[in-house]
PyMOL Python script that loads the backbone (N, CA, C, O; Angstrom):
from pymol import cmd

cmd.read_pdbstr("""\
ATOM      1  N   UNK A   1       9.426  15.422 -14.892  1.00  0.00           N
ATOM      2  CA  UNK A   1       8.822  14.371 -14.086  1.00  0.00           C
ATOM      3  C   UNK A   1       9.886  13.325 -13.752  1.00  0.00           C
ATOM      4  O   UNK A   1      10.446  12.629 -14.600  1.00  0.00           O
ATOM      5  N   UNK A   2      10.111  13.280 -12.448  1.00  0.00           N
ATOM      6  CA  UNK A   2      10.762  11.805 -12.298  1.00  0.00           C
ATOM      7  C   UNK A   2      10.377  10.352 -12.523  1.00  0.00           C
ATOM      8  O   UNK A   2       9.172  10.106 -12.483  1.00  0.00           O
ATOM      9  N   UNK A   3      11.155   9.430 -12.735  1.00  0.00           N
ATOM     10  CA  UNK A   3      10.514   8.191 -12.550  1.00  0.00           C
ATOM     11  C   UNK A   3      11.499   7.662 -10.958  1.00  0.00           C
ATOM     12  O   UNK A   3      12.602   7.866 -10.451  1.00  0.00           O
ATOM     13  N   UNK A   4      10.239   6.896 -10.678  1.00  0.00           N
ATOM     14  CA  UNK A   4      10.176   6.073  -9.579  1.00  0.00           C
ATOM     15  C   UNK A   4      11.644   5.574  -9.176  1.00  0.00           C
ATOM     16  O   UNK A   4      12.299   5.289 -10.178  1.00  0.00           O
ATOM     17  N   UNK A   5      12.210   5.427  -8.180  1.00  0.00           N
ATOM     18  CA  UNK A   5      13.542   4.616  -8.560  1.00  0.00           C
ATOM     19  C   UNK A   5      13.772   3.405  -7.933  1.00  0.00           C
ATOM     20  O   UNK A   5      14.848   2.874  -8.208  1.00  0.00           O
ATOM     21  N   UNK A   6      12.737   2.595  -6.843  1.00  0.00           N
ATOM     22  CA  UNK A   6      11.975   1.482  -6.463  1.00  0.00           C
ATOM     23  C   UNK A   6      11.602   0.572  -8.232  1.00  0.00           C
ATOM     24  O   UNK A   6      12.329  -0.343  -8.618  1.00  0.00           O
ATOM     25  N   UNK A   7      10.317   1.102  -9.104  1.00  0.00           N
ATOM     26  CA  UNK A   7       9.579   0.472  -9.956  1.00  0.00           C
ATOM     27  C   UNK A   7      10.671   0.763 -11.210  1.00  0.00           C
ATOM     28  O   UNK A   7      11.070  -0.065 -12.029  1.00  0.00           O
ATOM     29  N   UNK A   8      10.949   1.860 -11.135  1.00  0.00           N
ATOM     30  CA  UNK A   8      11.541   2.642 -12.836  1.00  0.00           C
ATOM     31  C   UNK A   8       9.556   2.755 -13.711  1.00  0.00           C
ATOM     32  O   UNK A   8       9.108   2.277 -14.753  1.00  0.00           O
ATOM     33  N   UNK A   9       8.920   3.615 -12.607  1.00  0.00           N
ATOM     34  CA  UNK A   9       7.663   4.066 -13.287  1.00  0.00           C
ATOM     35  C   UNK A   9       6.746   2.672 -14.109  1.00  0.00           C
ATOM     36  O   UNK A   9       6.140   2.821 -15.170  1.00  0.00           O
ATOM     37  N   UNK A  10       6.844   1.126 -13.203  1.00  0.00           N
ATOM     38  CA  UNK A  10       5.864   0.136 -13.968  1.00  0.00           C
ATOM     39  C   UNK A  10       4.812   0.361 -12.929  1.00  0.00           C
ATOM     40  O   UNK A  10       3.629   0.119 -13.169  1.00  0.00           O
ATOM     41  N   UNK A  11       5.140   0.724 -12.018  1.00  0.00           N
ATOM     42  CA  UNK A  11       4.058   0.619 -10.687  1.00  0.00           C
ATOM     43  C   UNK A  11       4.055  -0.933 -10.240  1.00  0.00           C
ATOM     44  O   UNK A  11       3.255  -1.258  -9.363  1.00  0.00           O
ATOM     45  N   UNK A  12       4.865  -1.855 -10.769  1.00  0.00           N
ATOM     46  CA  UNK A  12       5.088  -2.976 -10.076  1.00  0.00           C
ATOM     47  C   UNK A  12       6.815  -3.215  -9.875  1.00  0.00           C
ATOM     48  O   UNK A  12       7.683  -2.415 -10.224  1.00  0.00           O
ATOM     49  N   UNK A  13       6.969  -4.174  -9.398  1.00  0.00           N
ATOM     50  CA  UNK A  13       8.874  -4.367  -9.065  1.00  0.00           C
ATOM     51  C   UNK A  13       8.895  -5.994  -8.061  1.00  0.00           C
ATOM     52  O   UNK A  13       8.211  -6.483  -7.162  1.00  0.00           O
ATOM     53  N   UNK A  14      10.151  -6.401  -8.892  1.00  0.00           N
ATOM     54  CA  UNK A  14      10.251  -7.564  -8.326  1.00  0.00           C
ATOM     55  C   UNK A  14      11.003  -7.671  -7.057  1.00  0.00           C
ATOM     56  O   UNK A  14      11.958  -6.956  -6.757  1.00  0.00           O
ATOM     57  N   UNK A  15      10.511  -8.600  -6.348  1.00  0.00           N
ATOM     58  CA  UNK A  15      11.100  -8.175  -5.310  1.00  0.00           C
ATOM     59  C   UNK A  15      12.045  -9.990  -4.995  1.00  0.00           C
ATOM     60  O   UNK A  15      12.789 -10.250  -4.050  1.00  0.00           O
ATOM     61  N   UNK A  16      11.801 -10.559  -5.697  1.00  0.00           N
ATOM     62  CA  UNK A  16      12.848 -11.890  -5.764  1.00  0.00           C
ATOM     63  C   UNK A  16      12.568 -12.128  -7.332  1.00  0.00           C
ATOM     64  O   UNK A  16      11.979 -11.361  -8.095  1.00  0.00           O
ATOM     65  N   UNK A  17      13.248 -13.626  -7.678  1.00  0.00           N
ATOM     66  CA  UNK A  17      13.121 -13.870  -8.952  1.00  0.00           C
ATOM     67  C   UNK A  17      11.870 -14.527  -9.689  1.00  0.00           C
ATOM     68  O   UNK A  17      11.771 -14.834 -10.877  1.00  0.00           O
ATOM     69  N   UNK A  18      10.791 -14.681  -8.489  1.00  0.00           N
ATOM     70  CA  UNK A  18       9.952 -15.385  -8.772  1.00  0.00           C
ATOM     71  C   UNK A  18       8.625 -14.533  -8.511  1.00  0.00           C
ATOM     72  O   UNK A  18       7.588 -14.948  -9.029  1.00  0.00           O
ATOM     73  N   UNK A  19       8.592 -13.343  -7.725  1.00  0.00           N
ATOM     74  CA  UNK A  19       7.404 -12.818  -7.250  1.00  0.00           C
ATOM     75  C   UNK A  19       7.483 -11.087  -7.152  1.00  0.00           C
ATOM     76  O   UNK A  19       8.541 -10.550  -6.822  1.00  0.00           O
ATOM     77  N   UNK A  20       6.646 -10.538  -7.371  1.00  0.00           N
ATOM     78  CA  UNK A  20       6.342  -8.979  -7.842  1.00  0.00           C
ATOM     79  C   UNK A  20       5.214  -8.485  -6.778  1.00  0.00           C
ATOM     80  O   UNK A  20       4.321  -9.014  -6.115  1.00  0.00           O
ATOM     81  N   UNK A  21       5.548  -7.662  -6.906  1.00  0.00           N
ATOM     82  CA  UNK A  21       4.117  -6.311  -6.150  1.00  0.00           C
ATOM     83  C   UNK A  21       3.963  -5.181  -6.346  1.00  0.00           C
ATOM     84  O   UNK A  21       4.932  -4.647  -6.886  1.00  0.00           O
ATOM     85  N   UNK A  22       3.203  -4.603  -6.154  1.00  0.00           N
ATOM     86  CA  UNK A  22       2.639  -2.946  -6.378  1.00  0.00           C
ATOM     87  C   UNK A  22       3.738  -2.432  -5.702  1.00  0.00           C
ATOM     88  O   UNK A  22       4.092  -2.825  -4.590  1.00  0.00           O
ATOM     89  N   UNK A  23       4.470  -1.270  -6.565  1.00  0.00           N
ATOM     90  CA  UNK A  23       5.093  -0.205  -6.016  1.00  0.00           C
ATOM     91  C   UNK A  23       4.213   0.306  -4.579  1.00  0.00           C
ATOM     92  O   UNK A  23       3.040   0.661  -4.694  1.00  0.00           O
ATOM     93  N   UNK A  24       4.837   0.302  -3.373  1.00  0.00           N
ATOM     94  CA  UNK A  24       3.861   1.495  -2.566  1.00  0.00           C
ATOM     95  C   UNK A  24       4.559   2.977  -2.453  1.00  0.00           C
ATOM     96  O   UNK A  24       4.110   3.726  -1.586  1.00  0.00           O
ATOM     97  N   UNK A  25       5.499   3.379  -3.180  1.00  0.00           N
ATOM     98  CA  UNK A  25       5.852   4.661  -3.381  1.00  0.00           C
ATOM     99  C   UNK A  25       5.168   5.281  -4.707  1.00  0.00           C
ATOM    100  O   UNK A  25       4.981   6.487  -4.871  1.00  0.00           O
ATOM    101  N   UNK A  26       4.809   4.219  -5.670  1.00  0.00           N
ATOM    102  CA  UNK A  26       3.577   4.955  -6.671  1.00  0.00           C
ATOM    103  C   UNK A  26       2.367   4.776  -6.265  1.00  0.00           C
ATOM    104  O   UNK A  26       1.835   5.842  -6.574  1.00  0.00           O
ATOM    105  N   UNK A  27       1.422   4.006  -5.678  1.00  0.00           N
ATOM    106  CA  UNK A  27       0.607   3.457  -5.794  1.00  0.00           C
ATOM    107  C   UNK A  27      -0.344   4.870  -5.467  1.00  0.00           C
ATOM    108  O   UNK A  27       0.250   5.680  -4.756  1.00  0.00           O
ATOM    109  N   UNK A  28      -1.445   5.185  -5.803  1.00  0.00           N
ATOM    110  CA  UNK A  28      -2.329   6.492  -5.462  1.00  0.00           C
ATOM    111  C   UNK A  28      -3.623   6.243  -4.684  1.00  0.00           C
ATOM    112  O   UNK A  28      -4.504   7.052  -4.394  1.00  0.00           O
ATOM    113  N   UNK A  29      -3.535   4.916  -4.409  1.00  0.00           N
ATOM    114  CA  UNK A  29      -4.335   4.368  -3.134  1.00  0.00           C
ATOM    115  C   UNK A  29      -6.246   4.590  -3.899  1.00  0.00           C
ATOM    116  O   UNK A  29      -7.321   4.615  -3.299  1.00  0.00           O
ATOM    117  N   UNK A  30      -5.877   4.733  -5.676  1.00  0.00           N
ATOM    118  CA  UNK A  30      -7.453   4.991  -5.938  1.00  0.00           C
ATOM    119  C   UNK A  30      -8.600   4.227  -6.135  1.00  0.00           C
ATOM    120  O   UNK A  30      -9.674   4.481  -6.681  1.00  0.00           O
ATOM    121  N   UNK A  31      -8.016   2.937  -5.409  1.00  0.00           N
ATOM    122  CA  UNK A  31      -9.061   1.784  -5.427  1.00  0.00           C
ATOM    123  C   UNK A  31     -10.326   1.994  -3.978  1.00  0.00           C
ATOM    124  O   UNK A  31     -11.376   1.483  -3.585  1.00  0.00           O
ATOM    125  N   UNK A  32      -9.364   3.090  -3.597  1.00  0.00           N
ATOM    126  CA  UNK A  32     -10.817   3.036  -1.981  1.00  0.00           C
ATOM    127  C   UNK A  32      -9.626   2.269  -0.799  1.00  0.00           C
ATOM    128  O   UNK A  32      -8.443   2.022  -1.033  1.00  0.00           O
ATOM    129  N   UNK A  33     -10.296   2.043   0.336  1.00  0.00           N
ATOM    130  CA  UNK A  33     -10.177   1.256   1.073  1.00  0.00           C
ATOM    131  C   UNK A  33     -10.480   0.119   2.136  1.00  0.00           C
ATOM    132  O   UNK A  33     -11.410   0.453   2.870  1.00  0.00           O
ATOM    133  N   UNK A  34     -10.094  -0.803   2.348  1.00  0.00           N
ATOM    134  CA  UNK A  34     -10.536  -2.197   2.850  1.00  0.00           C
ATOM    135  C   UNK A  34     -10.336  -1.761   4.577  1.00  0.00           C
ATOM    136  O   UNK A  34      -9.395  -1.227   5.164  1.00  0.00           O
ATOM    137  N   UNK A  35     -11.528  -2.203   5.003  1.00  0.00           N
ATOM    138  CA  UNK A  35     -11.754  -2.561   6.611  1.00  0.00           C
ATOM    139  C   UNK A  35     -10.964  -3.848   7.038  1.00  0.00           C
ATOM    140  O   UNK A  35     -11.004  -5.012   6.641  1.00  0.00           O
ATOM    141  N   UNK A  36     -10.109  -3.089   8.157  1.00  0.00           N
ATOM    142  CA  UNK A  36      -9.188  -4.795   8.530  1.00  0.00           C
ATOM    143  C   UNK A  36      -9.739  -5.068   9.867  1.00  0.00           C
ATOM    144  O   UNK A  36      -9.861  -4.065  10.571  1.00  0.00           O
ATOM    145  N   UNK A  37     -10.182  -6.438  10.496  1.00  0.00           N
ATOM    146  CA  UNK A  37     -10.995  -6.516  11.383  1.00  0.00           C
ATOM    147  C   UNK A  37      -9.728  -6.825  12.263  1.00  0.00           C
ATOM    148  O   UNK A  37      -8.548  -6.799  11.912  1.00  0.00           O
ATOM    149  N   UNK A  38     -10.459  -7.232  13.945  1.00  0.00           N
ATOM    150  CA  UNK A  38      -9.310  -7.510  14.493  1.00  0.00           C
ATOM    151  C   UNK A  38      -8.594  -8.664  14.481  1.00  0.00           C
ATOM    152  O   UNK A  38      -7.671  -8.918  15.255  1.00  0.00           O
ATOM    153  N   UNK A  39      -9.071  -9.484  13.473  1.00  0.00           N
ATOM    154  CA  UNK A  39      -8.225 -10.827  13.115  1.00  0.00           C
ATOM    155  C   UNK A  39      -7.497 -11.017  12.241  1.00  0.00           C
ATOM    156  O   UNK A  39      -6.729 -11.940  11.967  1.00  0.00           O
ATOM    157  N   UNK A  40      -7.804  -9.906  11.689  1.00  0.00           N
ATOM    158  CA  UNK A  40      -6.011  -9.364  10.446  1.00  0.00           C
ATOM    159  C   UNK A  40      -5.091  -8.489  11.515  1.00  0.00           C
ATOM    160  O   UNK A  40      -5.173  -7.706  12.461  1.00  0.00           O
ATOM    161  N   UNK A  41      -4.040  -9.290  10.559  1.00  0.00           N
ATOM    162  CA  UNK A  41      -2.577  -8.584  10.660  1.00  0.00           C
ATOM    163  C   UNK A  41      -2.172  -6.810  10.687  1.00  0.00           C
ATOM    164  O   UNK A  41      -2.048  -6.300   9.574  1.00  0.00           O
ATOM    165  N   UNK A  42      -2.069  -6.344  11.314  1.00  0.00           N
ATOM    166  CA  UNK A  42      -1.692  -5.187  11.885  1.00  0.00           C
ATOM    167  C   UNK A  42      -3.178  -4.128  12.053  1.00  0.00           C
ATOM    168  O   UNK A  42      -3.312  -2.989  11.606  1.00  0.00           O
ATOM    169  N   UNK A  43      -3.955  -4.763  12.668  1.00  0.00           N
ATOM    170  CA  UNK A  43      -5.052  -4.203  13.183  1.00  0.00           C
ATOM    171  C   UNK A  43      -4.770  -3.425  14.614  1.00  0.00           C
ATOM    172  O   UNK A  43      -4.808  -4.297  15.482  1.00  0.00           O
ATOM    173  N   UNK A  44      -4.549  -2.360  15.107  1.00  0.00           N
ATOM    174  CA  UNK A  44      -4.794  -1.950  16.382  1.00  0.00           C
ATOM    175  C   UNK A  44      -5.719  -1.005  16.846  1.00  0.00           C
ATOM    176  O   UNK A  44      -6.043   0.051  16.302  1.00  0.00           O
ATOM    177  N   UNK A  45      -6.121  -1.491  17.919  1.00  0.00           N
ATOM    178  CA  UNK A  45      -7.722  -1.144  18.605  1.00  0.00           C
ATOM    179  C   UNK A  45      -7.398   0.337  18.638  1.00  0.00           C
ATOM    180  O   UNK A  45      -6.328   0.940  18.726  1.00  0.00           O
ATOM    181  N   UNK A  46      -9.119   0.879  18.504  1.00  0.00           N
ATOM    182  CA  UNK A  46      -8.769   2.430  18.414  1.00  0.00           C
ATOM    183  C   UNK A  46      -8.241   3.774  17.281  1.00  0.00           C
ATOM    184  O   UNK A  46      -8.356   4.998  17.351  1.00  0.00           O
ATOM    185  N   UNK A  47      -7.519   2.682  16.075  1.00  0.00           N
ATOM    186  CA  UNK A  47      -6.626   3.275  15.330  1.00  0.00           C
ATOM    187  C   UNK A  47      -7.630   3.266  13.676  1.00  0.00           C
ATOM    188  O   UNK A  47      -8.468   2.391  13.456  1.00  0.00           O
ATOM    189  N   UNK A  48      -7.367   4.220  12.834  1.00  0.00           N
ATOM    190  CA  UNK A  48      -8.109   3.813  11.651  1.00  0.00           C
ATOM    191  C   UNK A  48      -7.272   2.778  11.202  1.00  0.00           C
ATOM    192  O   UNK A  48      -6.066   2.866  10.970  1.00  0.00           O
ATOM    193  N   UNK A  49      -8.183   1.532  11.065  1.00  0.00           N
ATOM    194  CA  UNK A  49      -7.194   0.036  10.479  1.00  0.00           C
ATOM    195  C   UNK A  49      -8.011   0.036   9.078  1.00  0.00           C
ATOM    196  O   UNK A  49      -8.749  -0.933   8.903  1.00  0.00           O
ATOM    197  N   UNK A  50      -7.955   1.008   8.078  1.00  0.00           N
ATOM    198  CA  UNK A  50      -8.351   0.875   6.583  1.00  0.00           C
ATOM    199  C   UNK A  50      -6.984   0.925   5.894  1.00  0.00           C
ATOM    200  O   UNK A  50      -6.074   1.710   6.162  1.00  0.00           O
ATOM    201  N   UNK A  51      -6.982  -0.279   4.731  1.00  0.00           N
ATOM    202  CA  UNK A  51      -5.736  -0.591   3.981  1.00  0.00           C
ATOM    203  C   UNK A  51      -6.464  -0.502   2.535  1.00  0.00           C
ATOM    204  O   UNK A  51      -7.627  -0.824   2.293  1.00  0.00           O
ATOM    205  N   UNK A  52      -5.542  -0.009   1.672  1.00  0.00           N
ATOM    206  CA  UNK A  52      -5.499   0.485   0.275  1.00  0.00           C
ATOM    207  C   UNK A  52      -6.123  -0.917  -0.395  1.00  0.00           C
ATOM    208  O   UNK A  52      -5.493  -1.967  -0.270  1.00  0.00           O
ATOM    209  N   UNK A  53      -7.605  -0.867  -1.232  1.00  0.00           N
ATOM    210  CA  UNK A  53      -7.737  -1.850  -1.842  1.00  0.00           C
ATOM    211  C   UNK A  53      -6.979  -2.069  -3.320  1.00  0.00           C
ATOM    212  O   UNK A  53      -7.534  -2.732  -4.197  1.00  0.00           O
ATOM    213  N   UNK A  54      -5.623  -1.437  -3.529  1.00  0.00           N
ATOM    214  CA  UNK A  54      -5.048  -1.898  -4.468  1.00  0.00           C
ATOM    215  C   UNK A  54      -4.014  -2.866  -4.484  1.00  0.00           C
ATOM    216  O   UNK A  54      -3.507  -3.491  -5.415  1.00  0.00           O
ATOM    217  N   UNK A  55      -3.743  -2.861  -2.896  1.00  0.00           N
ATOM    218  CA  UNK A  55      -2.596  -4.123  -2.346  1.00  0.00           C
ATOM    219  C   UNK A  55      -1.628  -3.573  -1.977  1.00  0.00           C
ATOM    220  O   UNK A  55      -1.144  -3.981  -0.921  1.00  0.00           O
ATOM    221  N   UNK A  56      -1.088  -2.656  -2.549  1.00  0.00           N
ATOM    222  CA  UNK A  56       0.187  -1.834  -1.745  1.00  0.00           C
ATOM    223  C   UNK A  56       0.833  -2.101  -0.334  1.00  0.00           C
ATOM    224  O   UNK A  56       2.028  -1.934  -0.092  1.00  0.00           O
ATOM    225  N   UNK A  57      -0.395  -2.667   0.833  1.00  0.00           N
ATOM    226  CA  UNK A  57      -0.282  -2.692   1.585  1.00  0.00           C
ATOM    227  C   UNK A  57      -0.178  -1.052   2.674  1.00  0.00           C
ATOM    228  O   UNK A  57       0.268  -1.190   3.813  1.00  0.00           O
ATOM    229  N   UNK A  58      -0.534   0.126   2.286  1.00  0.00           N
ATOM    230  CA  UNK A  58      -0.214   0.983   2.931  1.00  0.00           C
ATOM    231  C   UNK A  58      -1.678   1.303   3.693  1.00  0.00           C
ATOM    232  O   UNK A  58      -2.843   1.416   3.312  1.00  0.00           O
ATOM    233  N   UNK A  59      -1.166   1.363   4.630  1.00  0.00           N
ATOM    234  CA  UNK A  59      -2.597   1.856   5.973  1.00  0.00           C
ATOM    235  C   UNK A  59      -3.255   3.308   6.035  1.00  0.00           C
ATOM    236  O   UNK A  59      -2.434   4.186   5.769  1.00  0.00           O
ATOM    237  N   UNK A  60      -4.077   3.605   6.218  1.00  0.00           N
ATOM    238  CA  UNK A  60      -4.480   4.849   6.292  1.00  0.00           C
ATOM    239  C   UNK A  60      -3.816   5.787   6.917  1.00  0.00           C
ATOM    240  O   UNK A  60      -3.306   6.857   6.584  1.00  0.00           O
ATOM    241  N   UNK A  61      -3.965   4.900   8.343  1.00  0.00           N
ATOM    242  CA  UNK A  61      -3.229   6.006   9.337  1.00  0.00           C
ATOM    243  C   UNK A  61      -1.681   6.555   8.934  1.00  0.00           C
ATOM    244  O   UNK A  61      -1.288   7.715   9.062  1.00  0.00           O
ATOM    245  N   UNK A  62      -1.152   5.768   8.576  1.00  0.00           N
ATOM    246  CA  UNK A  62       0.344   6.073   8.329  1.00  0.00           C
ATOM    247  C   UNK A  62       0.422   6.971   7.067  1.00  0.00           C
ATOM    248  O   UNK A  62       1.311   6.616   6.293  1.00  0.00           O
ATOM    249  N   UNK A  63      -0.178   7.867   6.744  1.00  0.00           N
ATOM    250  CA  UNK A  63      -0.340   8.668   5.607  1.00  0.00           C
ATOM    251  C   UNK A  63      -0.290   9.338   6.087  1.00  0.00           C
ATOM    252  O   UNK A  63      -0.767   9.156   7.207  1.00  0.00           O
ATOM    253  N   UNK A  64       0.462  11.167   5.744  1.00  0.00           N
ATOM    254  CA  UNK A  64      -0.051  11.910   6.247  1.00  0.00           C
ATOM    255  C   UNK A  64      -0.914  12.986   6.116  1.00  0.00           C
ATOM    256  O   UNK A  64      -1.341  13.534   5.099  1.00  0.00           O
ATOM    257  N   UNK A  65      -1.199  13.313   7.831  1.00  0.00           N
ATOM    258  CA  UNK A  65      -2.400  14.417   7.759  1.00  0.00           C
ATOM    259  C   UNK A  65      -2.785  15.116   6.766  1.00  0.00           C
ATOM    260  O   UNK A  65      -1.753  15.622   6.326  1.00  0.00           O
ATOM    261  N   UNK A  66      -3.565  15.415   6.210  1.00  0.00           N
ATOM    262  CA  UNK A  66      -4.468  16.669   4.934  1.00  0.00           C
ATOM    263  C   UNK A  66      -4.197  18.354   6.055  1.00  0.00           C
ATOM    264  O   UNK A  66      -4.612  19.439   5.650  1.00  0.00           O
TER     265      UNK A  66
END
""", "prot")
cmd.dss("prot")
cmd.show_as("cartoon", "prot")
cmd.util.cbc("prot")
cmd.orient("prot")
């Protein structure tokens, strides 16, 4: 098994000296996902705009196909 080389396998990582976030190269997106309306940030019309309710920030669409 590898570990992560972003986190080193915490599933979080700092990204300055003061503030951290969810790995989005681990994250397994198993919280479900959040509806972004069109008054959030990277919403586009037409497109599935569902984002990972674990914070990762990763979009549906940009996953790929099954």
């Amino acid at each position: 098994m590898s570990v992560c080389t972003k986190c080193n396998g915490t599933k979080w990582y700092f990204y300055d000296e003061n503030h951290s976030t969810i790995c989005k190269l681990c994250c397994t997106h198993s919280e479900g996902w959040w509806d972004l309306t069109r008054f959030h940030y990277g919403y586009r019309e037409g497109e599935d705009n569902r984002c990972c309710l674990t914070g990762c920030g990763t979009m549906r669409r940009d996953l790929p196909k099954p």
